[in-house]
C-alpha positions as CSV (number, residue, x, y, z in Angstrom):
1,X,-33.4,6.4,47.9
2,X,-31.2,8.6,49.6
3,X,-27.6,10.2,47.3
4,X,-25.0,11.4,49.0
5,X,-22.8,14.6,47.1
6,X,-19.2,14.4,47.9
7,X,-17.4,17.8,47.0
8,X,-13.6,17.9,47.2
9,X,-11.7,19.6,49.6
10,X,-9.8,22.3,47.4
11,X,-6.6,22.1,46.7
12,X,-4.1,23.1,49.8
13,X,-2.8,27.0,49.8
14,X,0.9,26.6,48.7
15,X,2.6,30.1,48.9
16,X,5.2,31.0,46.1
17,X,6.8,34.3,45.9
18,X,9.2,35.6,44.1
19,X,12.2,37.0,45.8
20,X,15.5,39.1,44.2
21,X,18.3,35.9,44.1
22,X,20.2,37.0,47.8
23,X,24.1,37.8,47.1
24,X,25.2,33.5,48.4
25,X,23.1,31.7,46.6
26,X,23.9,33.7,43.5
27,X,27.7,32.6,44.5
28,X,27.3,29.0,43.7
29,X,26.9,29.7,40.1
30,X,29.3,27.8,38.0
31,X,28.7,30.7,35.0
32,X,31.6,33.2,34.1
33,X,28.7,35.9,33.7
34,X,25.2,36.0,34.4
35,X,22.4,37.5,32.3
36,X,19.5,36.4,34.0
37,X,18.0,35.7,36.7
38,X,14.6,34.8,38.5
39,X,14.2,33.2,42.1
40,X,11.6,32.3,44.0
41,X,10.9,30.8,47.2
42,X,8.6,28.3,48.4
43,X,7.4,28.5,51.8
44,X,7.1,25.2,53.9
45,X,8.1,24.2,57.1
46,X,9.0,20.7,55.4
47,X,12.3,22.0,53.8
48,X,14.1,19.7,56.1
49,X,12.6,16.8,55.1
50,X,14.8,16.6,51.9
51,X,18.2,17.6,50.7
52,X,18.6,19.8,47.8
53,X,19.0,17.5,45.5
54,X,16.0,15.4,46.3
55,X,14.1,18.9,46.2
56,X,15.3,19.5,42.8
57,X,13.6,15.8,41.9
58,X,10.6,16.7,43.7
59,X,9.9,20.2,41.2
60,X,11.0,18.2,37.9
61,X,11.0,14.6,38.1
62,X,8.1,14.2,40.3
63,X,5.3,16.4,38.2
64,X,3.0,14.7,36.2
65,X,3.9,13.0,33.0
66,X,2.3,15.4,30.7
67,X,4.5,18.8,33.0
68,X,7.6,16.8,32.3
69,X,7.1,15.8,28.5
70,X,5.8,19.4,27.9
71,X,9.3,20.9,29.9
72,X,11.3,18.3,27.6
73,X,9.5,19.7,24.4
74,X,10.2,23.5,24.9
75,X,13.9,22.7,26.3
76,X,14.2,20.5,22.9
77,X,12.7,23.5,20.8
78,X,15.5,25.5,22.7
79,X,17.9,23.4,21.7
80,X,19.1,22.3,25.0
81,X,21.2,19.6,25.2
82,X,19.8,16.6,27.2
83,X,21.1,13.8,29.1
84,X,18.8,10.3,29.3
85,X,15.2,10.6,31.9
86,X,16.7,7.1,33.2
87,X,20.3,8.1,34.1
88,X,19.9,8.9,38.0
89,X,22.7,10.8,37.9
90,X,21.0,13.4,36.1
91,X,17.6,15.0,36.9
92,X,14.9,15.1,34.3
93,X,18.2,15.5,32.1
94,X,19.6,18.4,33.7
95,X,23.8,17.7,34.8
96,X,23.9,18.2,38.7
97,X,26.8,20.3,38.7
98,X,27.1,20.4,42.4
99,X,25.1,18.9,45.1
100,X,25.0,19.3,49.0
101,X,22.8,18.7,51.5
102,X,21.5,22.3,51.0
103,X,21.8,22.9,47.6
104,X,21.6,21.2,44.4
105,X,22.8,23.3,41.1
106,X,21.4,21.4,38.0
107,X,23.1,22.9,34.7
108,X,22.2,22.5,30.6
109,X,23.5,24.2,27.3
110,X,21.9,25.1,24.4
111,X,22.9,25.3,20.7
112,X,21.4,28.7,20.2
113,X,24.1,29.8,22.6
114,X,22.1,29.7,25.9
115,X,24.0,28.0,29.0
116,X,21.4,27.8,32.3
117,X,21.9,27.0,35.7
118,X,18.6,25.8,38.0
119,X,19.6,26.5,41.4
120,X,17.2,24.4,44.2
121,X,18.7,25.6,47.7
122,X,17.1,25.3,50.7
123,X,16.7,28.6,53.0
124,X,15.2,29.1,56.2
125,X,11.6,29.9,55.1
126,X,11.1,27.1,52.5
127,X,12.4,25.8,49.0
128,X,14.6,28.5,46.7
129,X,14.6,27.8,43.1
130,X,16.6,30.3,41.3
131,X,16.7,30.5,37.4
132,X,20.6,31.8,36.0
133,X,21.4,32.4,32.3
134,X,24.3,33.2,30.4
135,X,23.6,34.3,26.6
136,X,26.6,33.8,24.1
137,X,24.3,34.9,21.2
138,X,22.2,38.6,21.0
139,X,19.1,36.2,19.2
140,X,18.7,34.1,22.3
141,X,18.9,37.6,24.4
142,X,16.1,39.2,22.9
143,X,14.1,35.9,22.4
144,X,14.2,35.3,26.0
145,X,13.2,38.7,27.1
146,X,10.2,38.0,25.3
147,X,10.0,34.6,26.9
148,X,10.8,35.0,30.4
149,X,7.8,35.9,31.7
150,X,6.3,32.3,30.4
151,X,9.1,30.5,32.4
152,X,8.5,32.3,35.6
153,X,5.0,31.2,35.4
154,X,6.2,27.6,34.7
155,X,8.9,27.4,37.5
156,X,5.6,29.2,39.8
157,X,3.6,26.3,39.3
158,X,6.1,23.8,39.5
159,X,6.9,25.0,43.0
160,X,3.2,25.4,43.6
161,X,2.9,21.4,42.3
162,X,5.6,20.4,44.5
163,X,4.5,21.8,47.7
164,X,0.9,20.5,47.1
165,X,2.7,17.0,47.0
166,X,4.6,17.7,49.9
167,X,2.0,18.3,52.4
168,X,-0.4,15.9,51.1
């Protein structure tokens, strides 16, 4: 009897960098003052094939079940206030502030005095997903600059995610 092995292909090579937030894309913040940022970029030649907005779905809405209820816990243990998963004016919760074609800026507050902007904005080379914070409270300062470096490898592999399900 003959068995036949089938091996997967591996997963598809999804470049994410990240990138210092350029001077126009850090203008579409809706914040008085910015304390934070990250931004990174993912590289596709697909970026055309969806607005901003529908990006912005894509990295949040569109991950697995288990991404989004784990994103939902840590905003909720943040404090942030979120809107309904079902109202489709929202995404994943997150107010769209302002939406083009080229840019969707989601935005959320917390109670511990944390107000964020998630800026999806598409560039040239691909997919830019920036990260903007304002802190109203010095405990939410010094707790995020112990926690930033576990969000930028969160919003990594949510870009990495969406890319993978963009070319597949």
């Amino acid at each position: 009897m003959y068995t036949a092995t089938y091996i997967s292909a591996p997963p598809a090579v999804v470049e994410v960098r990240q990138v210092e937030l350029p001077p126009e894309a850090r203008a579409l913040t809706a914040l008085s003052r910015v304390d934070y940022t990250d931004c990174f970029i993912l590289e596709t030649d697909r970026v055309r094939e969806r607005t901003g907005e529908e990006w912005a779905r894509a990295l949040l809405e569109e991950a697995p079940a288990t991404t989004k209820d784990t994103l939902r816990r840590g905003w909720r243990a943040l404090r942030v206030r979120l809107g309904s998963i079902e109202d489709d004016r929202l995404v994943l919760g997150w107010l769209v502030r302002s939406s083009s074609p080229d840019f969707a800026l989601l935005a959320v507050r917390s109670a511990f005095g944390l107000e964020a902007e998630l800026l999806v904005k598409r560039e040239r080379e691909g997919v830019l997903a920036a990260t903007l914070m304002k802190f109203n409270n010095p405990l939410i300062r010094g707790f995020w600059a112990g926690f930033s470096f576990q969000h930028r490898r969160v919003v990594r592999h949510l870009l990495v995610q969406a890319g993978r399900r963009a070319i597949s």
